[in-house]
C-alpha positions in Angstrom: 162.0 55.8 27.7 160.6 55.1 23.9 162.3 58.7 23.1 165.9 58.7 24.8 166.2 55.3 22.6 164.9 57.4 19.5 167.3 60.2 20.1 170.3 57.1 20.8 169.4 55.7 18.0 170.2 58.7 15.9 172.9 60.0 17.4 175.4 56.9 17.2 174.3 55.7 13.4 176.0 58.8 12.0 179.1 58.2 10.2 181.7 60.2 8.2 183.7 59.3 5.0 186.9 61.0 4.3 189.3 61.3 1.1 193.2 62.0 0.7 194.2 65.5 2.0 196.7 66.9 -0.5 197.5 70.2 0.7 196.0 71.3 3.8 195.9 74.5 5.9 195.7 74.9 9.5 192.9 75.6 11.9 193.8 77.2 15.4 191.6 78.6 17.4 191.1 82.1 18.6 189.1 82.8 22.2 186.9 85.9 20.6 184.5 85.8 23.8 184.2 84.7 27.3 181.3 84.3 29.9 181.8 83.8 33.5 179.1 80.9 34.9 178.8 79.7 38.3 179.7 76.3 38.4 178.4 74.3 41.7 177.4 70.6 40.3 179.0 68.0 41.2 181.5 70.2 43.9 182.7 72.1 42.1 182.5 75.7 44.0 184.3 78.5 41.9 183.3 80.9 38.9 185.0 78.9 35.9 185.8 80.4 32.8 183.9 79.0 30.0 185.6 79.9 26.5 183.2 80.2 23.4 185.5 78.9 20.4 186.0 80.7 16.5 188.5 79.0 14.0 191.0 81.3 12.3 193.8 80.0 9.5 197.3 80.3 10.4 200.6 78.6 9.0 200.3 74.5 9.7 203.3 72.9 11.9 202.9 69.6 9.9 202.9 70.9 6.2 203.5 68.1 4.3 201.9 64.4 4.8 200.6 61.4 4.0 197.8 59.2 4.8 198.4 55.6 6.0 196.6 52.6 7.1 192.8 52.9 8.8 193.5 53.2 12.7 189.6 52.8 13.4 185.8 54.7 13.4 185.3 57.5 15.9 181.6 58.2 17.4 182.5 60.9 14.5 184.7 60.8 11.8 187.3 58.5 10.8 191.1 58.1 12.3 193.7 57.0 9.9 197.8 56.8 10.4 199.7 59.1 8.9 203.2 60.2 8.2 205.4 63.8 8.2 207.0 63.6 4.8 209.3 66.6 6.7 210.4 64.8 9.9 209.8 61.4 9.7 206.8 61.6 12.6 204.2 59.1 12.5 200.8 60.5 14.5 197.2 59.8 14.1 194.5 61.7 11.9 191.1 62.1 12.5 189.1 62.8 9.5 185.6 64.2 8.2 184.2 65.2 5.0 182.6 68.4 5.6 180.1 68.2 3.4 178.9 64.5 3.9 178.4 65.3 8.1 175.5 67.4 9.7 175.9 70.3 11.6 175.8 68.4 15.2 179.1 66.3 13.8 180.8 69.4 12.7 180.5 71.1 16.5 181.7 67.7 18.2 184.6 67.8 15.5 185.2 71.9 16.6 184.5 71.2 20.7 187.4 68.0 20.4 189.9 70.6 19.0 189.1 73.2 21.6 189.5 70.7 24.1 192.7 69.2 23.2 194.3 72.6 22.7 193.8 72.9 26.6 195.2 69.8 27.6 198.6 68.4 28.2 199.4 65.2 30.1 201.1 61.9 29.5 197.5 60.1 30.5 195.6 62.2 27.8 195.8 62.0 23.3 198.7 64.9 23.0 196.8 66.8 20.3 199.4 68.3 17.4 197.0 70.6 15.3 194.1 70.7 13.1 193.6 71.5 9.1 190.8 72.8 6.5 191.6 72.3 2.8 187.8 73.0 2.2 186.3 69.7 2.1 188.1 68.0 5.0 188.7 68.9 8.5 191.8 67.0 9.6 192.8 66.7 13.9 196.1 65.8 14.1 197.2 63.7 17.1 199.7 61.2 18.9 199.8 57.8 17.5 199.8 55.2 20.1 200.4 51.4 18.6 199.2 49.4 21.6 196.0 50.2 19.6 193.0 50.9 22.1 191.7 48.8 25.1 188.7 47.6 22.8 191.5 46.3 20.0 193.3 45.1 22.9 190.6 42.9 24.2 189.2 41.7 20.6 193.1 40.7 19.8 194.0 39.1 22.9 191.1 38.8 25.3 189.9 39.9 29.0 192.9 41.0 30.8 194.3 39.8 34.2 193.6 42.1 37.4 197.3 43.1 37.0 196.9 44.6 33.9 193.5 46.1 35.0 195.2 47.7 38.0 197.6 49.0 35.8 194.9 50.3 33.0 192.8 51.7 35.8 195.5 53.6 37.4 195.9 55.3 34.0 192.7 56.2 33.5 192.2 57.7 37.0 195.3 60.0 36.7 193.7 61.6 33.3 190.2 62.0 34.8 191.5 63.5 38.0 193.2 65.7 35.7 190.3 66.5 33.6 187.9 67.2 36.7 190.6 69.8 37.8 190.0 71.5 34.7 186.3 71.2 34.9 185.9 69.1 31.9 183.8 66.2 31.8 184.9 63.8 29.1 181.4 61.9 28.7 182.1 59.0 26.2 184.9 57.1 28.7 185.2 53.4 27.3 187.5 50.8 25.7 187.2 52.3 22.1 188.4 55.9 23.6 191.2 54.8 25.7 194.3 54.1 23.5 197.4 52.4 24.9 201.4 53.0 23.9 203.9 50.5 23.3 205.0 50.7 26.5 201.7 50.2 28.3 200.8 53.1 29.1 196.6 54.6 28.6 195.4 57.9 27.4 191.8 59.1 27.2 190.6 60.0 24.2 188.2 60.8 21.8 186.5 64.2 23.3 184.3 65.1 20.8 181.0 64.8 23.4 183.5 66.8 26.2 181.7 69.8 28.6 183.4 72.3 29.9 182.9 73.9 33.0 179.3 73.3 33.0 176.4 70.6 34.0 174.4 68.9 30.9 170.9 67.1 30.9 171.5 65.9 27.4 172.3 62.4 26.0 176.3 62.2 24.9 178.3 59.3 24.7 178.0 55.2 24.2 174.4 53.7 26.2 176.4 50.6 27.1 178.6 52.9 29.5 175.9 55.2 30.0 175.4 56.1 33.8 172.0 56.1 34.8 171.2 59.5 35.1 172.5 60.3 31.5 170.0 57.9 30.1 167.3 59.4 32.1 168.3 63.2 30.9 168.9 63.8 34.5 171.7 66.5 35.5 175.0 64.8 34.8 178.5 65.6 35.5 182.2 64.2 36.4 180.3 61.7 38.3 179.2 60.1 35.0 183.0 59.4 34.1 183.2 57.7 37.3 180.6 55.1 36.6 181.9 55.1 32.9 185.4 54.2 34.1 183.4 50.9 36.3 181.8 50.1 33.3 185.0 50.2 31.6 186.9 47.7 34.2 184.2 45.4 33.6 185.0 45.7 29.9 188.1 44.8 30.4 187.4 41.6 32.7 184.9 40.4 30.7 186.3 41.2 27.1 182.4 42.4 26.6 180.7 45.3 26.6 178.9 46.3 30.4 175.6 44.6 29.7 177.2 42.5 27.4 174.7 39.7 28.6 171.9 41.0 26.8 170.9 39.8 23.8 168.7 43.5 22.9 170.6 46.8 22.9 167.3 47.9 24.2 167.3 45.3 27.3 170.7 47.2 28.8 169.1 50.7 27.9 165.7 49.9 30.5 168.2 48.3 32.7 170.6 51.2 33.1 167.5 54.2 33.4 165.4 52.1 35.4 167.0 49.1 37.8 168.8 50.6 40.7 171.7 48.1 40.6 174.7 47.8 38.5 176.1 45.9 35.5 176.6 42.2 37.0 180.2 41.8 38.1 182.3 38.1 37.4 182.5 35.8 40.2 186.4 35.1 40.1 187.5 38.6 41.1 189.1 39.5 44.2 187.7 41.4 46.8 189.5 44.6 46.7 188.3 44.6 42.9 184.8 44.0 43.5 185.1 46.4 46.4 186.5 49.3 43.6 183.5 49.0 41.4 181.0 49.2 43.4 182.1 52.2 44.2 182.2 53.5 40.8 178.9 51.8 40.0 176.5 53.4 42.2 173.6 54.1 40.9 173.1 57.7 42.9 176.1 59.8 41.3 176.8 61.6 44.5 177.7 58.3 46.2 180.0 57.3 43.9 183.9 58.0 44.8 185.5 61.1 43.1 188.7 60.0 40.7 191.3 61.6 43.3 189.8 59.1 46.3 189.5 55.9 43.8 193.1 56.5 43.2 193.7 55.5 46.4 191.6 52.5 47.0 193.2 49.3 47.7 192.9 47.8 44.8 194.9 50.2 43.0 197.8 50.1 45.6 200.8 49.0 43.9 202.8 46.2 45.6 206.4 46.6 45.7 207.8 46.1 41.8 209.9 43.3 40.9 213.0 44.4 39.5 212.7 44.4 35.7 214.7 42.9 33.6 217.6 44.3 32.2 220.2 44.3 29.4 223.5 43.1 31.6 227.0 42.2 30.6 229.3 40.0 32.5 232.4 41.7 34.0 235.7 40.1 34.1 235.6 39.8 37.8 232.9 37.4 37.4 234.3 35.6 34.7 237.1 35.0 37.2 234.3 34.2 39.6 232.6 31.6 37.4 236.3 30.1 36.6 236.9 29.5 40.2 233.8 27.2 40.6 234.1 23.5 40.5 231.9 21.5 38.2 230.0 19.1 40.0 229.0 17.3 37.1 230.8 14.2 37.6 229.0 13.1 34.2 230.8 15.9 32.1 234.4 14.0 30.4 237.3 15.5 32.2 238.8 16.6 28.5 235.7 19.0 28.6 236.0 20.4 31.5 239.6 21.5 30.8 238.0 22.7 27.4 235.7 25.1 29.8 238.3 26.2 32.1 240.3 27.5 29.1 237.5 29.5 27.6 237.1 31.3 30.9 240.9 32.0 31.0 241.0 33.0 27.4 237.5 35.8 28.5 239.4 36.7 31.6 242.2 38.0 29.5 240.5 40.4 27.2 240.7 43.8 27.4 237.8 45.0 26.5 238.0 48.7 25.0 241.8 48.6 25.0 242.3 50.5 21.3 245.5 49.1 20.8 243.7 45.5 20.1 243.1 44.3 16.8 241.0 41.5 15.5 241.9 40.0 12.4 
C-alpha cells in the first residue's frame, strides 16, 4: 500500500504554467502505424484497432486569438477562455509550457488530443484543434459556462435528486458512448464533467484515457478511484462505472467520496482494502440508493454496464411538465377576458368602466396591419 500512495503522491502534485500564445501553428495528427490486439476484458469480444499517434503541422482553423480569463487547473496543464479575433467564437484552451512539464505530462497532453479527434457527441468536450508555437502546446475546445459540476457544487451547493437524475443521465449517455468505442476515460469526476448553459454535461478532461486496451497502472483522482485501480489490479470500463457512483455521491454531498476523512491516506486504505463502499446520505430515496449500489460494487464485474444503469429506475424520467414559454395574448381572448364580469364588488364602478374600455380599445388593434401608424 506504502508505494501506490508514493506513486499517487507524485503523479497528482505535477503542475503546468503557461504564457500568452501569440502566433500559433497547428498540431493534427497523422495515424503512421497500427496494431491489431485482442481485446477480451471487461466484455469486450472483437480485435480492436489500436492507433499509435505522430503529430504533424498543418494550417490552424483558429488562426488568430486571444487569451481570456483562467477557466481552472487540469490533472495537467492549465485551461483558460479564449476568443477568435476572426469569428467572434469563444472556446476553451488548455495550456502547457513544454519545457516546464516532464515527459509523462507531455504524452497525457498528446493521448487527450488523439482522443478527442475520435470523438463526437453532444455528451462529450467537442474538441476544435491543437497548436505548437514551440514553447506551448495549446488544445482547443468547446467552452461550456455552466462551469463544471465541482464549480457547480462549491457555488451553489449539493444538488436535489432532480438535478442528479438529470446530471447522471448525461453522464451515462457519454460513457455508453465511450465503451462502444473501447475507450475507458479513467479520471470521471465533478472537476471533469463540465455543464452548458442550458444544463446539459459533457465528459471531459481525457488526458489519463485507454484505448482499446486493459491497464494495471494508477491513472486518475484516488478519491474516485475504484478499488481495483488503487490495488494495480486489471482495470477497465468498469472503473468508470464506480467513478460515475462516486460522482453521484459528489453531487449529494457537495464533498468529495470519502469526504468524511480527515487523511487523504484514510480514504486511500479504505478504497484498496474495505470491501464496502463510500457511505451513502440517509435522506435519499430508494430508487437512488438502489442506483449506487450498483455502481459501487466493490467486484467490477458485478457492477452494472453504463447501457443497463441507463435504464434503472431511478433514471426514468417522469412525464415533463410543460415548460414555460414566451406567449402573447390573441385578440380572441382579449374579447374573452372583456366578456368576464368582475366580481370584485370592492373595485369603484368608474374603474371598472376604465377596464372595460382598455379591453375594447386592445380588441380593436390590428396588429401587423402596415397601413397603421403611431405617432
Amino acid at each position: 500500500m506504502g508505494q501506490y500512495i508514493t506513486q499517487l503522491c507524485k503523479y497528482f502534485k505535477k503542475e503546468a504554467h503557461c504564457k500568452v500564445q501569440q502566433q500559433p501553428t497547428a498540431l493534427t495528427l497523422s495515424i503512421k502505424q497500427r496494431t491489431i490486439i485482442n481485446y477480451n476484458s471487461d466484455g469486450y469480444d472483437s480485435d480492436f484497432e489500436e492507433e499509435k499517434v505522430t503529430i504533424q503541422k498543418e494550417p490552424v482553423t483558429i488562426k488568430s486569438w486571444k487569451k481570456g480569463v483562467f477557466l481552472g487547473q487540469g490533472s495537467f496543464g492549465v485551461v483558460y477562455q479564449g476568443f477568435d479575433l476572426q469569428t467572434g467564437r469563444v472556446f476553451a484552451v488548455k495550456q502547457i509550457e513544454i519545457f516546464l512539464v516532464d515527459k509523462e505530462s507531455l504524452n497525457s497532453f498528446y493521448k487527450e488530443i488523439q482522443v478527442l479527434s475520435l470523438l463526437k457527441h453532444p455528451n462529450i468536450v467537442e474538441y476544435y484543434g491543437c497548436t505548437n508555437d514551440g514553447t506551448h502546446l495549446s488544445i482547443f475546445l468547446e467552452y461550456a459556462g455552466g462551469g463544471s459540476i465541482a464549480q457547480i457544487l462549491k457555488k451553489f451547493g449539493k444538488l436535489t435528486e432532480s438535478v442528479i437524475q438529470k446530471y447522471t443521465r448525461d453522464i451515462l449517455q457519454g460513457l455508453i458512448y465511450l465503451h462502444q468505442k473501447k475507450i475507458i476515460h479513467r479520471d470521471i469526476k465533478g472537476a471533469n464533467i463540465i455543464v452548458d448553459t442550458r444544463g446539459v454535461c459533457k465528459l471531459a478532461d481525457f488526458g489519463c484515457s485507454l484505448i482499446g486496451q486493459q491497464s494495471y497502472s494508477l491513472k486518475g483522482t484516488p478519491n474516485w478511484m475504484a478499488p481495483e485501480v488503487l490495488n494495480q489490479q486489471e482495470s477497465g470500463r468498469y472503473s468508470d462505472i464506480w467513478s460515475l457512483g462516486c460522482v453521484v455521491l459528489e453531487m449529494l454531498t457537495a464533498l468529495p467520496p470519502w469526504g468524511h476523512f480527515d487523511n487523504p491516506l484514510q480514504a486511500l486504505f479504505s478504497i484498496s482494502s474495505k470491501k464496502c463502499p463510500p457511505p451513502f446520505p440517509r435522506n435519499i430515496s430508494d430508487n437512488l440508493r438502489g442506483f449506487l449500489e450498483c455502481c459501487l460494487q466493490y467486484e467490477p464485474k458485478q457492477r452494472k454496464k453504463a447501457k443497463e444503469l441507463l435504464n434503472h429506475p431511478f433514471l426514468q424520467i417522469k412525464s415533463p411538465k410543460k415548460s414555460l414559454k414566451s406567449t402573447r395574448i390573441e385578440m380572441s381572448q382579449l374579447e374573452e377576458l372583456r366578456a368576464i364580469p368582475h366580481q370584485d364588488e370592492s373595485i369603484p364602478q368608474a374603474q371598472r368602466e376604465d377596464q372595460k374600455s382598455i379591453f375594447s380599445d386592445l380588441s380593436s388593434l390590428q396588429i401587423g396591419d402596415e397601413n397603421q401608424q403611431f405617432q
